[in-house]
N, C-alpha and C positions, 0 to 999 in steps of 0.2 A: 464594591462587591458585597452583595448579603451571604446573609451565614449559609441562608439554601446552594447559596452556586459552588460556598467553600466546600461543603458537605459532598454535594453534589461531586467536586472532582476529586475528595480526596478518598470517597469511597472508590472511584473508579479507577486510580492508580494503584490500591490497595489490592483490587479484585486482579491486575494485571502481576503484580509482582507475587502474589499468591499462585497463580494457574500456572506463570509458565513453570519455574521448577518444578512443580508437579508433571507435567506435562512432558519434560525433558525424561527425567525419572523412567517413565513408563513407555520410556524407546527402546530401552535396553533389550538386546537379544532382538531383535527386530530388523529387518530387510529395507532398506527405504532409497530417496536418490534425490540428489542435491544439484541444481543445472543454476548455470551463470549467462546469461543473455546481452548481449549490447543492440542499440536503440538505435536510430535517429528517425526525426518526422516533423510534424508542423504543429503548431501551437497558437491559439489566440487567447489574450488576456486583457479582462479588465479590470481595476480596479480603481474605485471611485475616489477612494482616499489621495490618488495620487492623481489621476485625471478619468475626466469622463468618456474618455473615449477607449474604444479596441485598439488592442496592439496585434498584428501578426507576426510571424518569426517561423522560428526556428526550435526543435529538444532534441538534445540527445541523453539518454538515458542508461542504466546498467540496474539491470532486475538479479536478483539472486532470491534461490529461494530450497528450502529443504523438504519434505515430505516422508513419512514414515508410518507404520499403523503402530496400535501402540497396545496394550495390552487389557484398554477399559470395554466394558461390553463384551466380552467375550471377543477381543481384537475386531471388534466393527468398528473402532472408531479411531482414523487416521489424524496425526497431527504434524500442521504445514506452518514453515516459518516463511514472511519474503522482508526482503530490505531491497528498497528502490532509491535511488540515487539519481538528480535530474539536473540539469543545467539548462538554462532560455537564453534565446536574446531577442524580443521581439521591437516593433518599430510602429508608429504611430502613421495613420493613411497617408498623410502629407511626407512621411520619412522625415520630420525635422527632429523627432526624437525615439530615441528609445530605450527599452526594458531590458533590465537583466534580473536574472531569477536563477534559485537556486531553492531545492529541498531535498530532504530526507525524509524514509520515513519505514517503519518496521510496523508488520504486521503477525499476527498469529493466531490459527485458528484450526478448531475441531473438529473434523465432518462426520457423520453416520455414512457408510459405506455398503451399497448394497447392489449385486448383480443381477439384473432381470434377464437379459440374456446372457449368449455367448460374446465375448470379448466386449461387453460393455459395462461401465463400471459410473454408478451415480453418486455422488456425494452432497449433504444439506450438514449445514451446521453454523455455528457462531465465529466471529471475529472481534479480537480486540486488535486496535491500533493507535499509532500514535506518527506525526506529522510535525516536522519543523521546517520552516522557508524564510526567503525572504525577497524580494520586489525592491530592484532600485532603477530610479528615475532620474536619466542625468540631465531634465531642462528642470524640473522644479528645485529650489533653492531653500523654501523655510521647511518641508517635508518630502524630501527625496526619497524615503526608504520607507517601507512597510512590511514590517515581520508576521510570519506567520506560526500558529503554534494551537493544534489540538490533538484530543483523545477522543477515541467513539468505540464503540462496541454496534458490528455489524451482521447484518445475514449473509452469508456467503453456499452458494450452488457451484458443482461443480461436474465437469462429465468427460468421462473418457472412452474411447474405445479402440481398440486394437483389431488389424485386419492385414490382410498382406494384398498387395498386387502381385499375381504372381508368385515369384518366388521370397519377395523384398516386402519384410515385417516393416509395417509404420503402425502409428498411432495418432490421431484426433482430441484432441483434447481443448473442453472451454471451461471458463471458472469470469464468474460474476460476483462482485461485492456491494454492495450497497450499505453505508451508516445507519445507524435507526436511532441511534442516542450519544451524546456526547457532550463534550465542551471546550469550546475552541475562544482564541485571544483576538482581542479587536478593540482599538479605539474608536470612540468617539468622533462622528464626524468634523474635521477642524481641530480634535485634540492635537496637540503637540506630542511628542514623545521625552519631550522638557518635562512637559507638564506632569507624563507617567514619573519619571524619573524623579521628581522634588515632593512628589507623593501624593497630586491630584488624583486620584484615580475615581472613575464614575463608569461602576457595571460592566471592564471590561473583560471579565470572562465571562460566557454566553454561554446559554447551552442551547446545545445543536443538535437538531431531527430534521426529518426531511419537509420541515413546512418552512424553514427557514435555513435550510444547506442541505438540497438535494446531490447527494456525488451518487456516481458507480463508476467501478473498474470494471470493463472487460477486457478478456485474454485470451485471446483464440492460441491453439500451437498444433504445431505437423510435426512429428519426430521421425526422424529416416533412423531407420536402425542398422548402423550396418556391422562388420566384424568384431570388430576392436573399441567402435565407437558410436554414439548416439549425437546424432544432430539433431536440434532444436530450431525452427523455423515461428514466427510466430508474430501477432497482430496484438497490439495494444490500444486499448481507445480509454483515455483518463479523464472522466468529465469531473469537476470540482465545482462549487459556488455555494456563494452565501449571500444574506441581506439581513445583515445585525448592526446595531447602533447608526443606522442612517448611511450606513454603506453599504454598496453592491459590489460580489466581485467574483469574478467565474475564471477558469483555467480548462479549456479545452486544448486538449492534447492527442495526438495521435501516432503511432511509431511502427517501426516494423522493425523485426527483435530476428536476431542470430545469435545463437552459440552452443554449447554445449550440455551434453545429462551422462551425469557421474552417477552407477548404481553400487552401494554400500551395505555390509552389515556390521551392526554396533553389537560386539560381543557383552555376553551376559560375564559376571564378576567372575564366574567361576574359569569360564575359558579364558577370560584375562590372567588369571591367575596359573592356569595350567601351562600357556604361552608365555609365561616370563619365569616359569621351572618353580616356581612356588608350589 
């Protein structure tokens, strides 16, 4: 690894550990709403490292995520946390073998907030996030396993709008992300993870743009609003891939999401204080 890629990611882990406390900070006193969603869908995966061929299967997944405006720009500017959590098992054409996967990965980001009409609501702004997985292979025997492991700072849109049928409030809502910079972990084609391990290593943090690891998330969702409670209905489509160090490896994904939106306000210090008789 050169000193550019060390730079490279330790400015971008600096800039993450900087924004979000700030970020947290300027919730306070503020209206927002936190929803928990569960997945399942279908998934194809390649990865060269491990073999050349597509695997199909299976994901199920659990989305959580937070949302709030926050006090910068004169309160134009909302800030969304999500943590996704995924499982695979996909299988090779012939079914003589197959995949298991697993990642995590937490995202956060800042929109500009602006209403051009009634009940429609546009959001543009930045993403940092960060991604860890891993890929096991149970026919290969000298490299079964391939971890996965980056950071990007992304553009993220997003759009809602509120309307009713009738008598019955719903809401429409999509949100797109896309990486634009980053740096993500990858062996060498044929490397070993011995090899990593005893201290071989040869350029395997990378850095990542869309000319070499195009992804986007999309997130479509329908909220049914009803008395007591808010359901969440909603379409996930996960495209992932890369071609770094002589590997190719893409993670198509797709789910369809259920569960629930929790609406909250995080009191300011003062009415904490009043509320606990201080």
């Amino acid at each position: 690894m050169d000193n550019c890629t060390y730079s490279m990611t330790y400015r971008l882990v600096i800039m993450i550990a900087l924004l979000l406390p700030n970020a947290m900070w300027a919730q306070e006193g503020r209206e927002g709403a936190t929803f928990l969603l569960f997945g399942f869908g279908g998934s194809n995966q390649m990865d060269t490292y491990l073999s050349p061929m597509e695997y199909d299967g299976w994901q199920a997944s659990v989305l959580t995520g937070r949302e709030r405006m926050t006090r910068m720009a004169g309160g134009r500017i909302s800030f969304q946390s999500m943590m996704q959590a995924a499982a695979t098992r996909t299988e090779n054409p012939a079914r003589t073998a197959e995949m298991w996967g697993g990642r995590i990965a937490y995202d956060a980001a800042w929109h500009w907030n602006w209403t051009p009409a009634k009940g429609l609501r546009l959001k543009a702004g930045a993403q940092v996030g960060t991604d860890l997985g891993f890929l096991y292979n149970n026919r290969n025997g000298n490299n079964p396993a391939q971890g996965r492991v980056s950071a990007d700072i992304a553009a993220s849109v997003a759009a809602a709008y509120a309307f009713r049928i009738r008598r019955f409030p719903l809401a429409l809502r999509y949100q797109a992300d896309v990486p634009l910079l980053g740096c993500m972990f990858s062996p060498q084609y044929g490397q070993s993870y011995y090899e990593l391990y005893i201290g071989n290593r040869d350029h395997n943090v990378c850095f990542a743009h869309p000319g070499n690891a195009f992804s986007i998330r999309s997130l479509l969702m329908m909220d049914l609003v009803f008395s007591r409670t808010t359901m969440r209905l909603g379409y996930l489509c996960d495209v992932r891939q890369s071609n770094v160090n002589g590997i190719s490896t893409h993670d198509f994904s797709h789910s369809f999401m259920l569960g629930y939106v929790r609406y909250f306000k995080v009191l300011k210090r003062k009415e904490r204080k009043e509320d606990n008789g201080l």
